[in-house]
C-alpha positions as CSV (number, residue, x, y, z in Angstrom):
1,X,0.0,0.0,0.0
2,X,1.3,3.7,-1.1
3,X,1.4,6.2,1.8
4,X,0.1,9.8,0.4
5,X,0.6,12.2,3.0
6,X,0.0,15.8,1.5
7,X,3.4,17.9,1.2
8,X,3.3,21.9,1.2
9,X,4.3,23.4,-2.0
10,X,7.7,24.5,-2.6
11,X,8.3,28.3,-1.8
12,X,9.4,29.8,-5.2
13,X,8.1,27.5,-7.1
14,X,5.5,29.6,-8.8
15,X,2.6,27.3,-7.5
16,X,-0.4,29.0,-5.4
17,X,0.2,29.9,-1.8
18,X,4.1,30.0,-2.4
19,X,4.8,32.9,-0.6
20,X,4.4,32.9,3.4
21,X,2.0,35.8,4.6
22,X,4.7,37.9,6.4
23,X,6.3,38.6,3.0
24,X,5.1,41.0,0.6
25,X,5.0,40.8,-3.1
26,X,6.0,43.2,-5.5
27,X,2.4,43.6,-7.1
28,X,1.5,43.8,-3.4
29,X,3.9,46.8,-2.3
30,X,3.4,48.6,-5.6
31,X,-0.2,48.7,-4.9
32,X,0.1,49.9,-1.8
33,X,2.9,52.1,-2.8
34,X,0.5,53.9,-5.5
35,X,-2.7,54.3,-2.7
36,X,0.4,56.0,-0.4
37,X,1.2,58.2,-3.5
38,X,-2.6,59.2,-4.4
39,X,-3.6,59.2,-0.8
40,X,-0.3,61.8,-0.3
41,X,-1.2,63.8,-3.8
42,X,-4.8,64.0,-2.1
43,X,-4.1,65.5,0.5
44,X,-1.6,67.8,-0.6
45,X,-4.6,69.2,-3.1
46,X,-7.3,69.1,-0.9
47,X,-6.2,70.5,2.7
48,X,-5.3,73.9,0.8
49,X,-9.0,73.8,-0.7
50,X,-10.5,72.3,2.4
51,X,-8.6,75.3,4.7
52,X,-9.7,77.9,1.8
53,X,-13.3,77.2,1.9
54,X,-13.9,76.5,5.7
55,X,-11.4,79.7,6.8
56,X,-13.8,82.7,6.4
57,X,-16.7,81.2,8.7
58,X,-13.7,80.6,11.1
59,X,-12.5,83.6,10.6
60,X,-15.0,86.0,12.1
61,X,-15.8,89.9,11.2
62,X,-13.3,91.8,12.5
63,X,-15.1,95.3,14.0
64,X,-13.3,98.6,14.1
65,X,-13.7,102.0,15.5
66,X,-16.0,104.1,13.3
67,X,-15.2,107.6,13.9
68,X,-18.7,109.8,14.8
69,X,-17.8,113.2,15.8
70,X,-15.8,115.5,17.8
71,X,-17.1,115.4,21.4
72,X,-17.0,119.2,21.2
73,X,-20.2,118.5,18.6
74,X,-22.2,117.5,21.5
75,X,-23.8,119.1,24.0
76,X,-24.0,117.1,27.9
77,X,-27.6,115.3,28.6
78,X,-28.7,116.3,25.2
79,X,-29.4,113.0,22.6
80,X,-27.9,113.8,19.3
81,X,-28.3,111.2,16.5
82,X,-25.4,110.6,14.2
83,X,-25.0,109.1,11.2
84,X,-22.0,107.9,9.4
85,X,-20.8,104.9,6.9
86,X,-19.4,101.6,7.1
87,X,-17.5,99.8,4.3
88,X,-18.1,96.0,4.4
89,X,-16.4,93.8,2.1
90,X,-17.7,91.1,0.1
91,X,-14.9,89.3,-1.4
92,X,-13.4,92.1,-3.6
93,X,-16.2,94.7,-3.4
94,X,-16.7,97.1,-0.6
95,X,-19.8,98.5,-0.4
96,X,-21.0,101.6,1.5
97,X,-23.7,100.7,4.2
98,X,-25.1,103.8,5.9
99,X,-26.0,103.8,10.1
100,X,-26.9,105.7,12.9
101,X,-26.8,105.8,16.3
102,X,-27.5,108.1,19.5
103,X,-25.1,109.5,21.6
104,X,-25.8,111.1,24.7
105,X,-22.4,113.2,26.7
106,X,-22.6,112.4,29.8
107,X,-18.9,114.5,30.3
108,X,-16.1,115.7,28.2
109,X,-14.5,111.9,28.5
110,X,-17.8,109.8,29.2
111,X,-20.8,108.9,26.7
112,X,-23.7,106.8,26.0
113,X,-23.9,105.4,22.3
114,X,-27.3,103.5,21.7
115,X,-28.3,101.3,19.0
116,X,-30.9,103.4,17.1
117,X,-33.7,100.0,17.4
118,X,-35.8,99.5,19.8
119,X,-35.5,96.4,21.7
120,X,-39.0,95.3,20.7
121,X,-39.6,95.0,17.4
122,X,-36.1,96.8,16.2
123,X,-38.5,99.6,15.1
124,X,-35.8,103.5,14.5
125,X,-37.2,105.7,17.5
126,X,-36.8,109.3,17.9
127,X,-35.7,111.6,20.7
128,X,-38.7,114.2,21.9
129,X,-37.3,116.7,23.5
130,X,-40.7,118.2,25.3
131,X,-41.1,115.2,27.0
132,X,-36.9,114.0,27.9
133,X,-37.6,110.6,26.4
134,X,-37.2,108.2,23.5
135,X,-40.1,107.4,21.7
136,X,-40.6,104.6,19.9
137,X,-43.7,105.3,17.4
138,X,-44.8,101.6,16.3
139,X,-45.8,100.1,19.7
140,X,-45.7,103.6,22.0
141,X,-42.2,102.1,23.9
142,X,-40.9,105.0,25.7
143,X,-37.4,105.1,27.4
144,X,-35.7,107.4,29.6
145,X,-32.4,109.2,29.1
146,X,-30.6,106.1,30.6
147,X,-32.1,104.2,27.8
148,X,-34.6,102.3,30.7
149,X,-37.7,100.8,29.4
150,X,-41.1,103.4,31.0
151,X,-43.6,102.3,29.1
152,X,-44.9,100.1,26.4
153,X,-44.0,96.6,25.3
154,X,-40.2,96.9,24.9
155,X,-38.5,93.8,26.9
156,X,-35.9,95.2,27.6
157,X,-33.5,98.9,28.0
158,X,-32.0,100.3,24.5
159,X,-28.5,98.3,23.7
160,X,-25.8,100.2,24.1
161,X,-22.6,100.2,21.6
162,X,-18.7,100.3,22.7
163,X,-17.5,103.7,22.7
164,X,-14.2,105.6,23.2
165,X,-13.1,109.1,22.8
166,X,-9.3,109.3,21.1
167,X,-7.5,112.7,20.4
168,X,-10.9,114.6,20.7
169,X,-12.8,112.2,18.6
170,X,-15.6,110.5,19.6
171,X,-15.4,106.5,18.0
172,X,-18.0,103.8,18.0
173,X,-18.0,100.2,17.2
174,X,-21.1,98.2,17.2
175,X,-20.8,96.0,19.6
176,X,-23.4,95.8,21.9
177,X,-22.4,96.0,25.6
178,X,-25.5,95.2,27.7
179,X,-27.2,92.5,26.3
């Protein structure tokens, strides 16, 4: 009787499962060589257009100081509204946007610079003189000199904007302070 007991193949040999798992073929580093490659190119191409689309929501708007008067242009206690232009920038174009707001001098170093919206609706109110109070004529809100909520259905006192006063200039940024 003939003994058959199978016998692995002969590495090198050519037949199937020749090779040992630990080694690597050449078809089998040159494919992983290429995914390396196109994996590297990738990225290379990508994070730059990746960075360039995402960076301007990261980026923020940067305020600055908007210059608004002398201070010698206003009078103490006395509301003035001013109005001036800010350039925002959309891509390459900058386009004018005109604003207001309302100071009010408390001294020759200290003011008041209110958002010109009610806190209601975000109607323009006016100052009235006669009566030493904001009016707001959509709703009837009506705020003190201090920008306090008297009357009507305003939530809330008038928002009030960063402010400082540089080499006799009064400048404004609209950045809302107090909520």
């Amino acid at each position: 009787m003939v003994e058959t007991t199978p016998r692995p193949y002969a590495t090198g040999s050519g037949s199937p499962g020749a090779e040992p798992e630990h080694e690597m073929s050449r078809r089998r580093f040159l494919s992983r060589a290429i995914f390396a490659m196109a994996g590297f190119i990738g990225g290379v191409i990508g994070l730059p257009a990746v960075v360039h689309t995402i960076s301007p929501a990261l980026k923020g708007e940067q305020q600055s100081w908007i210059e608004v008067g002398n201070i010698s242009g206003f009078q103490a206690g006395q509301p003035k509204k001013v109005d001036y232009v800010i350039y925002k920038a959309d891509g390459w174009i900058e386009e004018p946007s005109g604003k207001s707001c309302w100071v009010v001098k408390k001294s020759d170093s200290q003011f008041v610079v209110y958002d010109p919206r009610c806190t209601h609706l975000g109607c323009p109110y006016s100052w009235h003189t006669d009566k030493n109070q904001f009016l707001c004529p959509c709703h009837n809100g009506v705020f003190d000199l201090e920008g306090n909520v008297i009357s009507g259905p305003p939530p809330r006192a008038l928002r009030r904007f960063a402010n400082r006063v540089e080499g006799g200039k009064l400048l404004v940024r609209e950045e809302v302070i107090n909520g």
